[in-house]
C-alpha positions in Angstrom: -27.6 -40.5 -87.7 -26.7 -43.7 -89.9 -29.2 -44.6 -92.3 -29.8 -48.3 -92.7 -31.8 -50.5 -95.3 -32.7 -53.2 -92.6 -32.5 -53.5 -88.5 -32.8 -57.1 -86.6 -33.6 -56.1 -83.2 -30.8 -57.1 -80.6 -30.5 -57.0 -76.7 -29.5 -53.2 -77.3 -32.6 -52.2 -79.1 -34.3 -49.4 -76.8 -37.6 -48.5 -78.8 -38.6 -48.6 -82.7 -40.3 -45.2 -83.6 -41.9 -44.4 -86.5 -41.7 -41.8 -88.9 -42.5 -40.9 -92.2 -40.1 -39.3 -94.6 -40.9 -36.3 -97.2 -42.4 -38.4 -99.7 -44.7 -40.1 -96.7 -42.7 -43.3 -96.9 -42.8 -45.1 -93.6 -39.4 -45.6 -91.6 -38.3 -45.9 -88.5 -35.7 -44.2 -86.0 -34.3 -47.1 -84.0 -32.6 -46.3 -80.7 -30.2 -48.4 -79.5 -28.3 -48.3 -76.0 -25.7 -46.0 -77.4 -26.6 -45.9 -81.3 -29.5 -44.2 -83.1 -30.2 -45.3 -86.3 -33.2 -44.4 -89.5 -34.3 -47.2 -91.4 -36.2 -47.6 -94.2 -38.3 -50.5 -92.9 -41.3 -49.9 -90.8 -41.5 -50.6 -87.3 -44.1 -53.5 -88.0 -41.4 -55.0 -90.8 -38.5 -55.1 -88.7 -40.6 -56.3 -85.6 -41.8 -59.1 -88.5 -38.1 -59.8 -89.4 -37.0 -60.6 -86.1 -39.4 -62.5 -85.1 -38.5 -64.9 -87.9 -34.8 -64.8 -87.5 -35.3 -65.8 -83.4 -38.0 -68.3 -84.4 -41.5 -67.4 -84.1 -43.8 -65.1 -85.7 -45.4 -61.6 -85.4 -49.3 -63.1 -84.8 -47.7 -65.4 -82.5 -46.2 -62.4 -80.0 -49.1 -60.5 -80.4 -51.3 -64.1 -79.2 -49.3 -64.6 -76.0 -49.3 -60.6 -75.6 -52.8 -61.2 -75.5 -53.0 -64.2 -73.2 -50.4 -62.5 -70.8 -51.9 -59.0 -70.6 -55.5 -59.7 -70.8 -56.2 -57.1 -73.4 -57.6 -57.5 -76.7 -56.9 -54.4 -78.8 -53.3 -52.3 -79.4 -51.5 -55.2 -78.2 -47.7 -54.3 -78.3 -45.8 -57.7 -79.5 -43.0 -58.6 -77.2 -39.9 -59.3 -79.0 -37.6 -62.1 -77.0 -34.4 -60.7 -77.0 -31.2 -63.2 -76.1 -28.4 -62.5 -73.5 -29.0 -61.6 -69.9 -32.3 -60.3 -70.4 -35.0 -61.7 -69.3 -38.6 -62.3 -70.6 -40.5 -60.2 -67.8 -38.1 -57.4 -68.1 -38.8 -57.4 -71.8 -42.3 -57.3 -71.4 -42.4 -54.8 -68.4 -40.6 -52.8 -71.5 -43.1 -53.1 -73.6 -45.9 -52.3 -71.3 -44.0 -48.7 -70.3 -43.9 -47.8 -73.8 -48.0 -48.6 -74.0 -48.7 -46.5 -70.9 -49.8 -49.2 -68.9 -48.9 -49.8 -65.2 -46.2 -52.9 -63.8 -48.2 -55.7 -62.8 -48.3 -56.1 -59.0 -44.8 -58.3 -57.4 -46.2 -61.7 -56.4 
């Protein structure tokens, strides 16, 4: 596993797990499409990061997470990532990694 300093989360960014090292420093194991890699940023810091690099901020994601969702606590941020995805696969993403069920098709 390739050990990085920093991550900016990409269209093949899978999930951002933390996990603290022997000296209880938190990191995270990023899983990528193909890669896997431990960082020494948190999950919350490289979530932070990219927001900023793409344009928009951390409270921001976690605001329309809110608005969208219709929850109020352990909102997962959604992280807009570019390319062919789009926004509602991303956040049908992030809801299976919260446990929570797809939204009913319109």
């Amino acid at each position: 596993m390739e050990r990085m300093e920093e991550y900016m989360i990409m269209e093949e960014t899978a999930a951002l797990v933390p996990q603290y090292d022997s000296y209880g420093r938190l990191g995270t194991i990023v899983y990528e499409l193909y890669n896997t890699y431990k960082v020494e940023q948190s999950p919350k810091e490289i979530i932070q990061q990219s927001c900023r690099y793409y344009g928009s901020t951390y409270e921001g994601k976690v605001h329309a997470a809110k608005h969208i969702l219709g929850i109020r606590q352990m909102v997962p941020p959604f992280v807009k990532r570019f390319g062919s995805t789009s926004f509602q696969h991303v956040l049908l993403t992030a809801i299976d990694a919260y446990g929570l069920h797809h939204p009913t098709s319109r």
